[in-house]
C-alpha positions as MATLAB code, in Angstrom:
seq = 'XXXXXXXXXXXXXXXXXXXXXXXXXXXXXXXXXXXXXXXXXXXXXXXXXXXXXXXXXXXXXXXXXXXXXXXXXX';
ca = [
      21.151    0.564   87.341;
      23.935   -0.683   84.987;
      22.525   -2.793   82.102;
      24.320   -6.090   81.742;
      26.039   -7.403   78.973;
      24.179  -10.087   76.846;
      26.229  -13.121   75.652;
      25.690  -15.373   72.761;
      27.369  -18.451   72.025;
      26.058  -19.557   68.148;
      26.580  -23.463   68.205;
      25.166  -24.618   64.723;
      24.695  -22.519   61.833;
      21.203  -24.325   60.011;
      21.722  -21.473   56.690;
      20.832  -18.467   55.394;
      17.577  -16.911   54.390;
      18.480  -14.269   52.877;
      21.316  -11.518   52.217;
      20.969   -7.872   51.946;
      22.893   -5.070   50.040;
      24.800   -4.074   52.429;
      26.479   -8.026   53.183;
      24.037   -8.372   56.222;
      22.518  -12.157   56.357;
      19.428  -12.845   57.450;
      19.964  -16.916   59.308;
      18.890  -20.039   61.269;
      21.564  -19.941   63.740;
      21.543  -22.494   67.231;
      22.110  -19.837   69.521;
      23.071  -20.362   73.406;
      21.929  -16.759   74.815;
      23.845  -15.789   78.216;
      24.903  -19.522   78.726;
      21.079  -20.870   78.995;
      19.992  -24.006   76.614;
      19.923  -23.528   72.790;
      17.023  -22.401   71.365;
      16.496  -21.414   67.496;
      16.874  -18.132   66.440;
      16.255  -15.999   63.314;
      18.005  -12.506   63.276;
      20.438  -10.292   60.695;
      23.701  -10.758   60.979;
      26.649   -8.672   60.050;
      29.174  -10.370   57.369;
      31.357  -10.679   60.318;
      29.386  -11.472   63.130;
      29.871   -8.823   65.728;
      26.698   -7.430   65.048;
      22.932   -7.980   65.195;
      19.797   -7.001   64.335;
      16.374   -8.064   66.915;
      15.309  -11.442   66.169;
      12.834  -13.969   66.739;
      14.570  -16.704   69.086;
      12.314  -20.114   69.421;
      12.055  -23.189   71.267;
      11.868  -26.861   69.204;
       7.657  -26.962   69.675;
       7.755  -23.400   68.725;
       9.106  -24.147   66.282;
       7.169  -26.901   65.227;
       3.956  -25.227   65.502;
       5.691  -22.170   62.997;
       6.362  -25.459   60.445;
       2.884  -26.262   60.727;
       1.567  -23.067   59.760;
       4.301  -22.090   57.297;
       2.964  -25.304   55.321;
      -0.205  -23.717   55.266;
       0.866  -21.235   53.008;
       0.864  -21.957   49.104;
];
């Protein structure tokens, strides 16, 4: 069975966490995987975008709930 390709359309860039040695960025990207709705996503990034790392990809009360917790934390 041939594997399909995955597509990605990233339609608002929110920022970056975080940046590694090698020029990887760690971001809050809108992301529109193969042409569904937006959801939220949180992955590596190469400095020019071709590549990825896994990532966590979230709906707006996923979300949510994660703010909740995360303002838990002190």
């Amino acid at each position: 069975m041939k594997k399909e390709k995955m597509t990605f359309e990233i339609t608002k860039r929110y920022g970056v966490i975080s940046v590694s040695e090698k020029g990887w960025s760690k971001e809050l990207n809108l992301i529109a995987w193969n042409g569904n709705n937006p959801r939220l996503d949180i992955r590596d990034w190469s400095p020019d975008h071709k590549y990825m790392s896994k990532g966590v990809t979230l709906d707006y009360k996923q979300a949510r709930t994660l703010k909740r917790l995360l303002e838990k934390i002190k």
